[in-house]
Residue, then its C-alpha position, 0 to 999 in steps of 0.5 A: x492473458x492476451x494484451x494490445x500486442x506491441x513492443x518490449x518496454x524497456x527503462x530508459x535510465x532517465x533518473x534523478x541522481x538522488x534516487x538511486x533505489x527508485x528513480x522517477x522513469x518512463x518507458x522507452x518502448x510500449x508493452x503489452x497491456x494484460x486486458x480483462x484483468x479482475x480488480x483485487x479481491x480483497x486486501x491481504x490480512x495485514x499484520x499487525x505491529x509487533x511480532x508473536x502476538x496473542x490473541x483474543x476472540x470476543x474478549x477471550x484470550x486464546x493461551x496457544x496461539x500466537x501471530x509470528x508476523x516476521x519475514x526474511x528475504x528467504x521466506x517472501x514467498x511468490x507474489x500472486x496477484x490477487x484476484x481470488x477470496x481463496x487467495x486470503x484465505x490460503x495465506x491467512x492459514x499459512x498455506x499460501x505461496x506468497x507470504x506476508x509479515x514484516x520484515x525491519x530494514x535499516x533505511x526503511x524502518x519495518x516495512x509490512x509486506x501484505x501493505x506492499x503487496x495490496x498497493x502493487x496489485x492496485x496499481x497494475x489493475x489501474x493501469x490496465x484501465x487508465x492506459x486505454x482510456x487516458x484523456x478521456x473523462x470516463x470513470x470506475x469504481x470500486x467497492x464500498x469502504x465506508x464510502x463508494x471509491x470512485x476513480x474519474x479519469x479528466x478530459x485532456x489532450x494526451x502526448x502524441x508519443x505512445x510511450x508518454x501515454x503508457x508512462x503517463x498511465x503507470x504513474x498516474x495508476x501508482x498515485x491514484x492506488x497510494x491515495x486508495x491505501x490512504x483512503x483505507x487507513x481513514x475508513x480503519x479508524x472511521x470504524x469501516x470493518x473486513x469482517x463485520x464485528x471485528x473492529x480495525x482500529x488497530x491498524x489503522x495508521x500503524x507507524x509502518x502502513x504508508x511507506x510500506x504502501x508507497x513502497x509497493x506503489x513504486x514497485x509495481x510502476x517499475x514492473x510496468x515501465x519494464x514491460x511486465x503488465x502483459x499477463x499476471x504471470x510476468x507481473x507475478x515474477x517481476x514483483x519477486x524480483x523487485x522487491x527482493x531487490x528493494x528489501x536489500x536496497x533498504x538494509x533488510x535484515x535476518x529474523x533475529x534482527x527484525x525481532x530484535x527491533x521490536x523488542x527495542x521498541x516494546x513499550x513504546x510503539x507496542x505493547x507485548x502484554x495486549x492481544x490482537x485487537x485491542x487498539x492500543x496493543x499498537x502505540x505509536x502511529x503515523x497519521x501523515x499522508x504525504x505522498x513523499x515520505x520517510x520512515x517513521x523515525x526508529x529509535x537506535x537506527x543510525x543508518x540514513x533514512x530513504x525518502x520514497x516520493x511520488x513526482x507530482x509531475x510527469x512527461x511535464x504534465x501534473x498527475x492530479x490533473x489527469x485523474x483523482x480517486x473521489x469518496x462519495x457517499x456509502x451506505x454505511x458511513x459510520x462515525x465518518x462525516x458525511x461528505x458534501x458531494x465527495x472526498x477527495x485526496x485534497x480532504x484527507x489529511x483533516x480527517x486523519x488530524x482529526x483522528x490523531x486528535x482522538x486517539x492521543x486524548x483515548x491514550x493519555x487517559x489510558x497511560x494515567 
């Protein structure tokens, strides 16, 4: 796809000593910026946590068939952006060049690869709308999920350098497509649903979600700062190449490791005796939405965890300020309060206190 055709972008090695994985960046050099570029279709099919799960469909279990959900360096497959329904579709059934599962890593605890993936995709989309339009009060939305997403960019007066403004608009875009998965794990547990009659709970603030998400909100404004956002066939293979970098970054292991670690963890953040989608087939939850975040702690793991962030300021200029994501009312709220005027990033983490509150109670009465 054709792009606002300027020059190569290139990372300027301006990074904080401490972040040797994932050092805050800004471009050097302005890129191509792909135009046109279709918004996600729809999130990939997320994994629930544990490994050969067991299924049941309307309270029947289904004795054969099992969910693998455990990947390798060797068997990610080829990232494609998604922009098509039939994408979904081909990788729920297996058919799909890219892969999706979980993967365990030594400082990043299990991280979930379609959760990577959906949040990387969100952030190119949006910088291919924020870049053109940064300082200017405008706004677009998404679609429903149990509220109408909507992203309003503020009026403000931009940095004379065109290279502050696109570095400005990838990071801006990677915090506002973090603050869209945090929004998905509320809408999960508020009873928002993919597929009409079968219920999310399971997922929703899974121990591995948000990191895996920042993580793919991270990478996708490395693949920007470095010039490929000017069509999706660069994006596509950057993102091969980046995550396969950070997996090894974090201490991704072979499948007998990663399984191993779940098996350590049965019975305590899992149960292997449930079926997909008994809610509490998952035990152990992370409701913290904070946008710098270590793994939820694993059990048995010596090596030292990585904290990912999220700068709150950058080119000097606080992101919060430029932008934010904002839930107004939807046609189907669900068991969601509904919201005076709109949600914002600001009001999120009370409605996952709230669900914490909930589950903890649900759960104490089902362990006695």
């Amino acid at each position: 796809m054709r792009g606002w055709l300027l020059s190569l972008v290139l990372l300027s090695g301006v990074a904080q000593a401490s972040d040797a994985l994932f050092p805050v960046d800004v471009a050097r050099h302005v890129a191509p910026v792909v135009e046109n570029l279709a918004p996600p279709e729809s999130l990939r099919p997320c994994c629930a946590f544990g490994y050969d799960l067991h299924v049941r469909a309307i309270g029947v279990p289904i004795p054969v068939y099992q969910i693998g959900n455990v990947l390798t360096l060797d068997t990610l497959g080829h990232h494609h952006y998604n922009d098509s329904a039939l994408g979904a579709v081909t990788n729920l059934i297996g058919l799909s060049e890219e892969k999706t599962g979980l993967i365990y890593t030594h400082r990043g605890g299990f991280i979930d690869i379609a959760h990577v993936r959906d949040t990387a995709d969100n952030t190119l989309y949006l910088f291919s709308k924020i870049y053109p339009k940064l300082g200017q009060r405008w706004r677009f939305f998404y679609s429903e999920e149990l509220g109408l997403r909507r992203v309003q960019l503020k009026a403000f007066t931009p940095p004379a350098g065109m290279t502050q403004r696109y570095t400005l608009a990838a990071w801006l875009a990677g915090k506002i497509g973090f603050e869209l998965a945090q929004w998905h794990e509320i809408a999960q547990w508020y009873g928002f649903q993919s597929v009409p009659g079968f219920s999310e709970e399971i997922s929703a603030f899974s121990p591995e979600d948000l990191y895996s998400n920042l993580l793919g909100a991270r990478l996708a404004i490395t693949v920007i700062l470095q010039g490929h956002a000017g069509s999706v066939d660069d994006y596509n293979k950057a993102m091969d190449v980046e995550l396969k970098k950070a997996l090894t970054g974090l201490g991704a292991v072979n499948r007998e490791e990663t399984e191993k670690m779940f098996r350590e963890v049965d019975g305590d953040w899992w149960n292997s005796h449930r079926r997909v989608p008994d809610k509490f087939l998952v035990l152990k939850r992370n409701y913290q939405l904070s946008d710098n975040r270590f793994p939820t702690p694993v059990p048995f793991e010596k090596a030292q965890p990585y904290e990912l962030t999220m700068p709150t300021e950058v080119e000097h200029l606080t992101l919060a300020s430029l932008g934010e994501l904002q839930i107004h009312k939807g046609k189907n709220m669900e068991r969601l309060p509904v919201p005076e005027g709109f949600y914002t990033p600001a009001q999120f983490q009370p409605l996952a206190d709230k669900a914490e509150a909930a589950d903890r109670t649900q759960l104490d009465r089902l362990q006695k």
